[in-house]
N, C-alpha and C positions, 0 to 999 in steps of 0.2 A: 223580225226578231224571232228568234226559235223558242218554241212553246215555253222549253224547257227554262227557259232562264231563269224566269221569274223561281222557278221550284227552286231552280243550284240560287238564288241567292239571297231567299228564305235562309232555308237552311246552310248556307255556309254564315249569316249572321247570329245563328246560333252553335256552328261547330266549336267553336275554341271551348266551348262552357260544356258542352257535351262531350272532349275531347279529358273535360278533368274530372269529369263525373265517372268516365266509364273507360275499361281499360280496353281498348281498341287495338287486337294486333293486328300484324301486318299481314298480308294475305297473298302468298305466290300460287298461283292456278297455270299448271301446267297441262298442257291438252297435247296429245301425240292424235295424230291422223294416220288413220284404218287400222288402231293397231286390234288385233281382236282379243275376245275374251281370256281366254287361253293361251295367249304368246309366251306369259310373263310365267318362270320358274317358280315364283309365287301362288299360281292358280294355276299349274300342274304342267307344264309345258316342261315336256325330258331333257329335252338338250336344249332350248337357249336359254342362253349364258346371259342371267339380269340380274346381277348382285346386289347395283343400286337401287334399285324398285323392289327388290326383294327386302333391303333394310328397312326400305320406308315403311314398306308395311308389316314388318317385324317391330316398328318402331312406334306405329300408327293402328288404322282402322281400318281393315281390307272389308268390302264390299262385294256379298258376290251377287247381289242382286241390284248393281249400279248399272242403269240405263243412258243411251242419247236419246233426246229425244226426235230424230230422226235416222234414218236410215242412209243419208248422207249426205256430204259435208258441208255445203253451203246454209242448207235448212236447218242442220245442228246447230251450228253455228248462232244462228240468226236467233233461234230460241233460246241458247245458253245465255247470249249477251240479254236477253231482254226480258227473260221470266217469264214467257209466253207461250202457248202451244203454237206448232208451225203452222193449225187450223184457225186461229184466233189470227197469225200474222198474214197469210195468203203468203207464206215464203217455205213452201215445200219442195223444191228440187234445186238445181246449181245454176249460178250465175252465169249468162252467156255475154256475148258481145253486143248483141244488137234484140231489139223486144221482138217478139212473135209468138208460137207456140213449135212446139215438137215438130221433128222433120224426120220419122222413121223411115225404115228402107223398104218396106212391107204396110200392106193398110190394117187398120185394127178397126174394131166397135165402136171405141170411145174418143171424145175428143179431148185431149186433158186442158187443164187454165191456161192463162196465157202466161207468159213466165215473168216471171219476178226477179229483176236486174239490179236493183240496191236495196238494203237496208233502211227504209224511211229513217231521214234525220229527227222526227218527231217523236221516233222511238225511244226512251227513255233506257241506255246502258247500265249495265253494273257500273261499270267507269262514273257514270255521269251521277249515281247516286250515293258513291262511296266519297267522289270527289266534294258533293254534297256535305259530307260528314266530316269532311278536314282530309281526305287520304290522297297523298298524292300518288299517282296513276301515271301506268307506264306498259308500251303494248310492243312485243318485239316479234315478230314473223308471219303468220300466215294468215290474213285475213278473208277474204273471199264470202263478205257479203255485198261486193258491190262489183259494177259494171267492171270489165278489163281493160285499165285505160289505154287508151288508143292501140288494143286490138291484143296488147303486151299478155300473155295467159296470166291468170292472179295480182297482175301492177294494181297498185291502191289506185280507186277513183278520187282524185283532189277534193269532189265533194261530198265524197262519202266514206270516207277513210277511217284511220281511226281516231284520231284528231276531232275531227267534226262528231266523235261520240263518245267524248270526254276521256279520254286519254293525250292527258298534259303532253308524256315524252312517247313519241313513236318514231320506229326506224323500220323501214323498209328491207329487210335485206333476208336472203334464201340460205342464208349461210354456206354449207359444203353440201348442202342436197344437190341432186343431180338438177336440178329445176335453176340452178345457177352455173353451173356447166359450161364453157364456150366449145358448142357442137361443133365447131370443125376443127378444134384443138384441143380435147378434154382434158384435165388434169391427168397427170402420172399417179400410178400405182401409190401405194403408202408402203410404210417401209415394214419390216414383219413384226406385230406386236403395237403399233404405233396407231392408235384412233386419230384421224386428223383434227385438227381445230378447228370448233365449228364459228365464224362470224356471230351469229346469230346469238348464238349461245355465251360467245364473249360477253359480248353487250347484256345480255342477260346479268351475268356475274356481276361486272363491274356497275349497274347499277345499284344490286344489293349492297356490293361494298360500300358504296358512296354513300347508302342511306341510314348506316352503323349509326351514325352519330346526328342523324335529322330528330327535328323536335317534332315533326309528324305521321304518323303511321303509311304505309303505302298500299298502292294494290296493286301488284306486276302480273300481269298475262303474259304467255311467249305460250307461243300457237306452232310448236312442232313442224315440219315436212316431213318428216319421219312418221311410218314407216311407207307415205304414201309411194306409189308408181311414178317414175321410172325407177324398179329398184335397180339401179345398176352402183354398186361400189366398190373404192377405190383402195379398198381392205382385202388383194387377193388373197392375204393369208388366212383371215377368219371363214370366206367362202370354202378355202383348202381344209380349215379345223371343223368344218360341220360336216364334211365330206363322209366320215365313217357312220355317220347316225344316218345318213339315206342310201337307200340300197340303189344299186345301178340302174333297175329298174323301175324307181318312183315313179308317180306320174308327177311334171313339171319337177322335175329333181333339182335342174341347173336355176330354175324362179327358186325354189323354195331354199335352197342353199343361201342365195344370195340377199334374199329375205330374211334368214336368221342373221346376215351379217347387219341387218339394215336395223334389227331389233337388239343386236350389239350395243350397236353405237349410239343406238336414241338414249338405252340405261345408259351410257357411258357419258352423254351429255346431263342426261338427268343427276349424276352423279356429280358435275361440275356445278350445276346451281344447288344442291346440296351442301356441298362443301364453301359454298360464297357464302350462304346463308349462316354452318355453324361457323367456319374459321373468322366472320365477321363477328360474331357475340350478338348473333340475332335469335336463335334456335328456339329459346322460349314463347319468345314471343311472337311468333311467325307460325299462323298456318299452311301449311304447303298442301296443294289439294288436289291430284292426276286422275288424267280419267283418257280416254282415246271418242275422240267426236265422231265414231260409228263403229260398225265390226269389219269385220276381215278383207279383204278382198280376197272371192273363191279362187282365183288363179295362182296367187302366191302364197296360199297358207290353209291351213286346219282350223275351222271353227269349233271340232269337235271339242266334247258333246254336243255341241248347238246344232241345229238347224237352218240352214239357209248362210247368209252373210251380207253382206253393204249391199245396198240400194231394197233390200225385201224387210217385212217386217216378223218373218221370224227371229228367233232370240239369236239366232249369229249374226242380224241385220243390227241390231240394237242393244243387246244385251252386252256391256264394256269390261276394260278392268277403271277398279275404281277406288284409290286412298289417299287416308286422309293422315296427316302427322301434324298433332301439336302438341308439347312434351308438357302437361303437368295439367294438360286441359282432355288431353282423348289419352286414354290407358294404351300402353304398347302390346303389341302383340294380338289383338282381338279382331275378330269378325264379323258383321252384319249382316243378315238375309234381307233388312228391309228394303224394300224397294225405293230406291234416289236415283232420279233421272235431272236430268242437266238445267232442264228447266226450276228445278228448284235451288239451282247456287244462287242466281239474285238473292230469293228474300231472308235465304240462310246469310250468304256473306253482308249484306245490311244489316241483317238483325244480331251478329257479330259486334258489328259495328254501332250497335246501339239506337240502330235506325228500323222503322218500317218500312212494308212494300204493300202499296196498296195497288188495285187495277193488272194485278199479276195472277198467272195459272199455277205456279211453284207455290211450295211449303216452306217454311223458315223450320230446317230439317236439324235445328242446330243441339236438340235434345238428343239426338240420335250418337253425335259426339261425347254425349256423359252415360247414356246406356244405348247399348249399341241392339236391345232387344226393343226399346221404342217402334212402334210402327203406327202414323196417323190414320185414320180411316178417310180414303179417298181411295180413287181411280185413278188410271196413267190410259192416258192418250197417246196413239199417233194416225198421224194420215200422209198418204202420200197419193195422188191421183194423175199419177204420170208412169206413162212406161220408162223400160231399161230392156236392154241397151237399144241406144238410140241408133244408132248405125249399123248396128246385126240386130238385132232384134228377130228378121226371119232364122237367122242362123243358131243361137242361142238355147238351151237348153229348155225343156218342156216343162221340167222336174226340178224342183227345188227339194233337195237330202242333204245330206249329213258328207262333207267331204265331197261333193262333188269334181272340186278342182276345177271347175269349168265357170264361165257363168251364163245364168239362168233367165230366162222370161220374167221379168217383173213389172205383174199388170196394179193396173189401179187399185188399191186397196186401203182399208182401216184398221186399225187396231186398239180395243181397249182392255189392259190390266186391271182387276177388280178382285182382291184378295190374292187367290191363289189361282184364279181362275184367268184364262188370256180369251178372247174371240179375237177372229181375224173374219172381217168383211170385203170380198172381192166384189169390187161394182160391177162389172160386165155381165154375170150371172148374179147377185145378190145372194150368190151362195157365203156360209159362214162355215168356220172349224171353229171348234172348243176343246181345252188343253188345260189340264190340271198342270200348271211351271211347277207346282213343286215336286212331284210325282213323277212328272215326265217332261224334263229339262229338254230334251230331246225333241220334243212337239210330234212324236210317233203314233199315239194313240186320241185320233179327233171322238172326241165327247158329244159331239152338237147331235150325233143321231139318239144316244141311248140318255142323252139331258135334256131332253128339249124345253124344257120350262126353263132352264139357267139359260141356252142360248138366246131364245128367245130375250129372258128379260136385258140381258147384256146386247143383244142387239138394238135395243129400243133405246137402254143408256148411250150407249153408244151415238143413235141417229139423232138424240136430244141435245145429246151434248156439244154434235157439228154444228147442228142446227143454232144450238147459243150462240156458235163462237160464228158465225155467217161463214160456214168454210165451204170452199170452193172445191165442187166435185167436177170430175171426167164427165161426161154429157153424152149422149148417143150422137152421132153424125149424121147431119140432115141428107 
């Protein structure tokens, strides 16, 4: 019998009572994949065109210091559902096919862990603790904390899917992303003007619809494809309308074209559960709450101003967009600097929900929503102690900057936020950078030589606080 049961049925014989004590809204969490900080017209992006995400947060609480708490997407993941640091879960890099450790093209220093294939079902979900409190729970598209069953890239594992982590209704399905595609017949073109209809995103809709007039609150996840690789789509005419904003000469001009069209049509779906949610008479009572589970990829896009992008832990590797709308509970139109990283939705969306979260790394951030200058005193972790890219890695860039358009070397490394201050600790050397984020967004000017008392003390937090969490470092090779 799973740990967990006994907990869900505790507390589910106390939801009904707790359900008329306290006014529990519904809670849609929307997650786009790689989109980066700056895609969105909202947070300064010139030409793509995001009306809908641009309302939300006209509507809501734009966030410019909303974090993942990894640097890419399987590890994000794993810590979003569970309120954990990826150092506490031993789930820091993507899920492969079969167990082992890294297979680089080139030899390095370090050996990194050995890799981490599911999700433990012993893990306690948002799903499984909301579900706890009376909400019924529903999970529509990209999961990728668990093994690839039978070989299929992202297929749910049967025993570790979303199902087996408290999500009542799940559906499997890729919608119109190219990851659903039949390669030797691909769809036809769309017709000019015309965003296709996404599966995925149906199903989305239509359960909001259906749960208008339910007598319990719900918690819907839908987990994007968008704006991940392969960006290839079937919108030639939005590819043809971003044509005049890049010059002939870009670099990756024909990627980053078809990349705005791909950050189109995610607002465009974003915009379809929008409209489920108000044309249903749910809008009050419904938090809606986006965020993209890493930054950029350097190949297809502009992290700038940021630094770096997906798989590194500079601020283009983690630093997201990130809002929140709920009409008569979070003011329209405002902004936050405080720092919220992903790991703290469990005990924020529970403690919504009139519930605690105990044995968790997240903050119940949910004061931040009634004044948006709130900031708790704590630190933000991350760790990643695996290289990138695993198949070029000799070939790869040396230099992790600003706009590279390439990607980069990404060695083993740590990272801890502590005010305003970032360290970043590379294992191989034990070298550290120190970076004023609020000063220098950019991470252009390392502090660690003319600070050295801050670095120092922040390197020590930092090694104490692996150290609590038993996390698993690179290792030198015998």
């Amino acid at each position: 019998m799973k740990a967990t049961s006994l907990f869900l049925l505790l507390t589910l014989l106390a939801s009904s009572a707790l359900a008329a004590e306290t006014d529990q809204p519904n809670i849609v969490f929307i997650l786009a994949d790689d989109l980066a900080w700056s895609d969105l017209h909202c947070y300064g992006h010139r030409y793509h065109h995001t009306p809908h995400l641009d309302r939300l947060a006209a509507e809501g609480l734009r966030f410019t210091a909303g974090y993942s708490p990894a640097p890419i997407c399987s590890a994000a993941r794993a810590s979003i559902l569970t309120g954990k640091t990826v150092a506490r879960l031993g789930f820091e890099f993507v899920t492969k096919n079969t167990p082992g450790r890294q297979s680089l093209d080139t030899a390095v220093p370090l050996l990194a862990p050995e890799l981490t294939l599911n999700l433990p079902t012993a893990e306690v979900t948002i799903a499984e603790r909301l579900a706890g409190l009376g909400y019924q729970t529903a999970f529509f598209g990209k999961w990728h904390v668990s093994q690839h069953f039978q070989r299929r890239y992202l297929a749910w594992h049967p025993d570790f899917g979303p199902q087996q982590q408290g999500f009542a209704v799940a559906v499997e399905d890729f919608g119109d992303h190219p990851y659903a595609w039949n390669k030797t017949h691909p769809p036809t073109a769309a017709p000019d003007g015309v965003i296709p209809p996404d599966s995925m995103i149906q199903r989305t809709a239509d359960f909001i619809r259906h749960q208008a007039d339910a007598t319990k609150p719900y918690f819907l996840m839908t987990s994007s494809f968008y704006v991940h690789t392969p960006v290839k789509t079937r919108c030639r005419w939005l590819v043809e309308k971003y044509q005049q904003h890049l010059p002939s000469g870009a670099k990756n001009r024909q990627r980053r074209l078809e990349y705005a069209a791909f950050v189109e049509a995610l607002d465009h779906h974003v915009g379809t559960i929008l409209d489920a949610i108000d044309q249903s008479g749910q809008r009050e009572n419904t938090l809606v709450f986006f965020m993209s589970d890493n930054g950029g990829h350097p190949e297809y896009c502009s992290n700038a101003p940021l630094r770096g992008s997906k798989w590194n832990l500079y601020e283009g590797g983690i630093r997201v967009p990130m809002i929140a709308r709920w009409p008569g509970k979070i003011d329209a139109g405002v902004t936050s600097d405080t720092p919220l990283i992903g790991y703290d939705l469990l005990p924020t969306f529970v403690g919504l929900a009139g519930g605690e979260s105990k044995g968790v790394d997240g903050v119940d951030m949910q004061e931040v929503f009634s004044d948006p200058s709130w900031r708790p005193a704590r630190n933000l972790l991350w760790h990643f102690p695996y290289y990138h890219p695993e198949k070029t890695f000799s070939k790869a860039l040396d230099k992790i900057g600003v706009d590279d358009f390439e990607t980069s070397k990404t060695r083993p490394q740590s990272a801890l936020r502590s005010g305003n201050y970032k360290l970043i600790q590379f294992a191989e050397d034990d070298r550290v950078e120190l970076y004023d984020i609020a000063a220098d967004i950019s991470e252009a000017n390392d502090l660690s030589e003319s600070h050295p008392d801050k670095a120092a003390e922040l390197r020590e937090t930092l090694q104490q606080q692996l150290d609590a969490m038993n996390a698993r470092r690179a290792v030198p090779r015998e």
